[in-house]
C-alpha positions in Angstrom: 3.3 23.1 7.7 1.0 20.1 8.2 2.1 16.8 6.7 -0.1 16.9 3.8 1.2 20.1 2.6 5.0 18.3 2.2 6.2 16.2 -0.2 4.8 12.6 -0.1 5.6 9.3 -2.1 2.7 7.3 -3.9 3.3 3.5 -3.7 1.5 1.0 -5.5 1.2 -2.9 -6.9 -0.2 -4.8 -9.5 0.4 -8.5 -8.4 -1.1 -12.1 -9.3 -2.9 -12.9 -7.4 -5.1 -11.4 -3.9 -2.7 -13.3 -1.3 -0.2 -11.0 -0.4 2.1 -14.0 1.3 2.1 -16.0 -1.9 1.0 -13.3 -4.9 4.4 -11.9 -6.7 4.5 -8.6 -8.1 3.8 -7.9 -11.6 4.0 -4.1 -11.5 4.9 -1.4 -8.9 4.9 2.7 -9.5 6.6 5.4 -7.4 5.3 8.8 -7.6 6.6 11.7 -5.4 4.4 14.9 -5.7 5.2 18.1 -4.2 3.0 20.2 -1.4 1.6 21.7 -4.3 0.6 18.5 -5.6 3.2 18.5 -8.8 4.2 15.3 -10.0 8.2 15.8 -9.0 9.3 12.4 -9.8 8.0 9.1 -11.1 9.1 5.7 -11.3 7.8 2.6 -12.9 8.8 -1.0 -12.9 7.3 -4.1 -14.6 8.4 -7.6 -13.6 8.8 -10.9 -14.4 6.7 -12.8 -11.5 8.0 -16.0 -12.2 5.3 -17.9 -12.3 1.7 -17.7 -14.3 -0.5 -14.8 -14.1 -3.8 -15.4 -13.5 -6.4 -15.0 -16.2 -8.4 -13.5 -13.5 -5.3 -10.7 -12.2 -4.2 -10.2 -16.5 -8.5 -9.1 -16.5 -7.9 -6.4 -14.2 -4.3 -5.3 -15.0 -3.5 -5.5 -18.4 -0.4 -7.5 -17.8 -0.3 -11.2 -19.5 2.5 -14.0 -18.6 3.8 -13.7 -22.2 4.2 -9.8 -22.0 5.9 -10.0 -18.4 7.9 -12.7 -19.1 9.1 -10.7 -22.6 10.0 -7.3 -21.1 9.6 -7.7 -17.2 12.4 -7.6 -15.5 13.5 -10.4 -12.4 11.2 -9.7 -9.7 14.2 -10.2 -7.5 15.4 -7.2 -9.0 12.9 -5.2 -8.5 12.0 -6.1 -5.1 15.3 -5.1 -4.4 14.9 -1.5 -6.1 11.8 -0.5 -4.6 12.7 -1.5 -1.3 15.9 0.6 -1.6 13.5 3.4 -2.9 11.3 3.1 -0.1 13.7 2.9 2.3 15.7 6.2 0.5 12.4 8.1 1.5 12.0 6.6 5.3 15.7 7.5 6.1 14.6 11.4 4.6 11.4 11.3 6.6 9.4 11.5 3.8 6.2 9.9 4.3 5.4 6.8 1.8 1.0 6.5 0.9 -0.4 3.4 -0.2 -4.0 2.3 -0.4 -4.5 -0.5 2.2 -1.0 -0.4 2.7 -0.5 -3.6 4.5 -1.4 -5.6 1.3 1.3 -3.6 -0.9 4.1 -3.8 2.2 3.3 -7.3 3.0 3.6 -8.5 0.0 6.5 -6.4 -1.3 8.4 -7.9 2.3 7.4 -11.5 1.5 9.3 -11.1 -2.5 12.3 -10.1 -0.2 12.2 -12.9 2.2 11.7 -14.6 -0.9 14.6 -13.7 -2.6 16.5 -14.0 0.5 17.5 -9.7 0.4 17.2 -7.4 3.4 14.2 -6.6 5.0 13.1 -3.5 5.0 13.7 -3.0 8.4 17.3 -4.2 8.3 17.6 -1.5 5.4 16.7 1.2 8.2 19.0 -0.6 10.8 16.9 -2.4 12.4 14.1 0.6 13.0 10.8 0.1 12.2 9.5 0.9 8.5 7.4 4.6 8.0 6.4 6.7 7.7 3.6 5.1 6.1 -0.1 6.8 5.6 -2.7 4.3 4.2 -5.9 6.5 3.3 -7.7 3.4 3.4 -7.2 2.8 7.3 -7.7 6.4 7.8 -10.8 7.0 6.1 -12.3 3.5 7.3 -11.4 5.0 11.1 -12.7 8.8 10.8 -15.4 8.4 9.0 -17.0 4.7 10.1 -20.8 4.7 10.0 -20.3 5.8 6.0 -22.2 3.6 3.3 -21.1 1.8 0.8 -17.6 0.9 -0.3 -13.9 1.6 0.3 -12.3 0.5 -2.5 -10.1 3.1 -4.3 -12.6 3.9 -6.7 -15.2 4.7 -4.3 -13.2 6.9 -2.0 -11.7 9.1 -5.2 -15.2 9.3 -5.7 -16.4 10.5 -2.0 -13.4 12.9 -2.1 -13.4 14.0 -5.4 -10.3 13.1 -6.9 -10.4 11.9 -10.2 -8.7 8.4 -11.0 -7.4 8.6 -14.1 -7.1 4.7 -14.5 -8.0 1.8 -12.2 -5.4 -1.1 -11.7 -2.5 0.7 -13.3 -0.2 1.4 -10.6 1.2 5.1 -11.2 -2.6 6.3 -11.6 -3.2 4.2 -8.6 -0.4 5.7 -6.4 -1.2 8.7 -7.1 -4.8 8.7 -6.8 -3.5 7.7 -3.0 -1.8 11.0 -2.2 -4.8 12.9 -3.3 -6.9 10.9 -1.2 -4.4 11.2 1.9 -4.3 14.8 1.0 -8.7 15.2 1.0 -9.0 13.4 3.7 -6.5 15.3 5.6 -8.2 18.6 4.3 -11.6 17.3 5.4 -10.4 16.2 8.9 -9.1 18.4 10.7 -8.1 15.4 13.7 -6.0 13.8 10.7 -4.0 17.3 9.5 -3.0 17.9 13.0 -1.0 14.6 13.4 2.3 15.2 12.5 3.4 12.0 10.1 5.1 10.0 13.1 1.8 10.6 14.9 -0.1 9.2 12.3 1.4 6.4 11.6 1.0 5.4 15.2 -2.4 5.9 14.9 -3.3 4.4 12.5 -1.8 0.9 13.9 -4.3 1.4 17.1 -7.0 2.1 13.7 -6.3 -0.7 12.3 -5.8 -3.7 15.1 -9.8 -2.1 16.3 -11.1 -2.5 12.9 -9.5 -6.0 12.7 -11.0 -7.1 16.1 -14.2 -5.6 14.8 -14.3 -7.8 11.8 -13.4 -10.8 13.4 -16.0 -11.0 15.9 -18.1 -9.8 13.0 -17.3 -12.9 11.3 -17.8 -15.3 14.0 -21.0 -13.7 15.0 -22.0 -14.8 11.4 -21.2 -18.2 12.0 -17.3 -18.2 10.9 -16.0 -19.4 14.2 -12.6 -19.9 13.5 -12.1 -16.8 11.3 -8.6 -14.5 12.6 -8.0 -11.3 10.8 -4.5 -10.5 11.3 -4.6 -7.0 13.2 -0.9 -5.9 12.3 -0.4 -2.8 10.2 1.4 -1.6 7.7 3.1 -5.5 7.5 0.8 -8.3 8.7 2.7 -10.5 11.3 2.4 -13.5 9.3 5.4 -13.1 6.8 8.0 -14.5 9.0 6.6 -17.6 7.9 6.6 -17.0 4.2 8.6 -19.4 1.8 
C-alpha cells in the first residue's frame, strides 16, 4: 500500500517567536492517524518557554507568559519527550508530517542543544532523522506556477480539508496529514514514492526552491540575502546557544 494509505504522525509547534534558532516552544501536539484516517493516538504538551511570550505570538496562539509559566511544564522536559516520541516513530518507520517542517525540527533540535540532551540523530545512532513529509515543500514543488499563498490555511483550502482551528497545534498537525494525504491523492508522482523516497526528494525540492528565492531576492536588490537550503533541519543550528 502506498505511504499515505499507512499510519502517519502529525507534528506541530506553537513557539514565541518566528526564529526557529532563538524562538522556544510554547506548545507541541502529536497526532498518529490510521490509513483510514482515524485519530489512533494523540498527545499534547504545553511548556514553560522560559522566557516572555510575545504579545505578538500570545495574538495568534492563545498562550500568555502568566498561563505557561502556571501550568507549562520545563521546556527541557518536553523537548526531551517529543524528541523521544519522534524518534519512537523513525526507529518503527513511521513517517513524521509537519507543515514546513524545517521550522518545527529546527527549532525543536535547537531546545535540545539548548538544554544540552541528545540530538535527534544521536537518538537514532547516529542515522539521519525521517522519515519526514512536509506538505509544504511538496506542494510548493508539484504544483509551482499556482497563485496565491501557502500557508496552512490556504492549502487546507486548495485541498479541501477543513482546519478545524488555526494556531492550535493538534488541529494544526493534523490538518498536515490530511494535506500530505490530498496531495498524495492528487499526485500521482508523490503516491508512488515510497516514504524513504520522498523524503529524499523533497531535500533536492527544497535546496531548488531555496536557490530560487535567493537569487530572487538579490535580483530585487537584497544582495547579501542567503536562504539556508537544508531540509528538514537548517544547517545553521550547530551554532545555536
Amino acid at each position: 500500500m502506498a505511504w499515505h494509505g499507512e499510519t502517519l504522525v502529525g507534528f506541530d509547534l506553537e513557539t514565541t517567536g518566528t526564529d526557529p534558532l532563538e524562538a522556544r516552544i510554547v506548545t507541541a501536539s502529536v497526532v498518529e492517524v490510521d490509513g483510514g484516517g482515524r485519530i489512533t493516538h494523540r498527545r499534547d504538551w504545553l511548556a514553560d518557554p522560559g522566557i516572555r511570550i510575545p504579545a505578538q505570538a500570545s495574538a495568534i496562539h492563545g498562550i500568555s507568559t502568566e498561563r505557561a509559566t502556571a501550568e507549562g511544564r520545563p521546556v527541557r522536559e518536553v523537548a526531551d519527550e517529543l524528541a523521544r516520541t519522534l524518534t519512537a516513530y523513525w526507529e518503527k518507520g513511521v513517517p513524521v508530517v509537519a507543515y514546513n517542517a524545517s521550522f518545527d525540527l529546527t527549532l525543536l533540535a535547537a531546545e535540545l542543544r539548548r538544554h544540552a540532551l541528545p540530538s535527534l540523530s544521536e537518538r537514532l545512532g547516529g542515522a539521519g532523522i525521517g522519515p519526514v513529509v512536509d506538505p509544504y515543500t511538496i506542494d510548493r514543488a508539484v504544483d509551482r506556477y499556482r497563485r496565491g499563498k501557502r500557508t496552512l490555511e490556504a492549502v487546507c483550502g486548495e485541498y479541501g480539508v477543513v482546519l478545524e482551528s488555526a494556531h492550535d497545534a493538534a488541529a494544526d498537525a493534523l490538518a498536515a496529514v490530511r494535506v500530505a494525504v490530498a496531495i498524495a491523492g492528487r499526485h500521482a508522482e508523490v503516491a508512488a514514492l515510497d516514504p524513504a523516497e520522498l523524503h529524499a526528494r523533497q531535500i533536492t525540492w527544497y535546496r531548488a526552491w531555496a536557490e530560487d528565492f535567493q537569487a530572487f531576492l538579490r535580483r530585487k536588490g537584497e544582495t547579501d540575502a542567503v536562504v539556508d537550503p537544508e531540509w528538514p533541519l537548517r544547517g545553521a543550528t550547530a551554532v545555536v546557544g
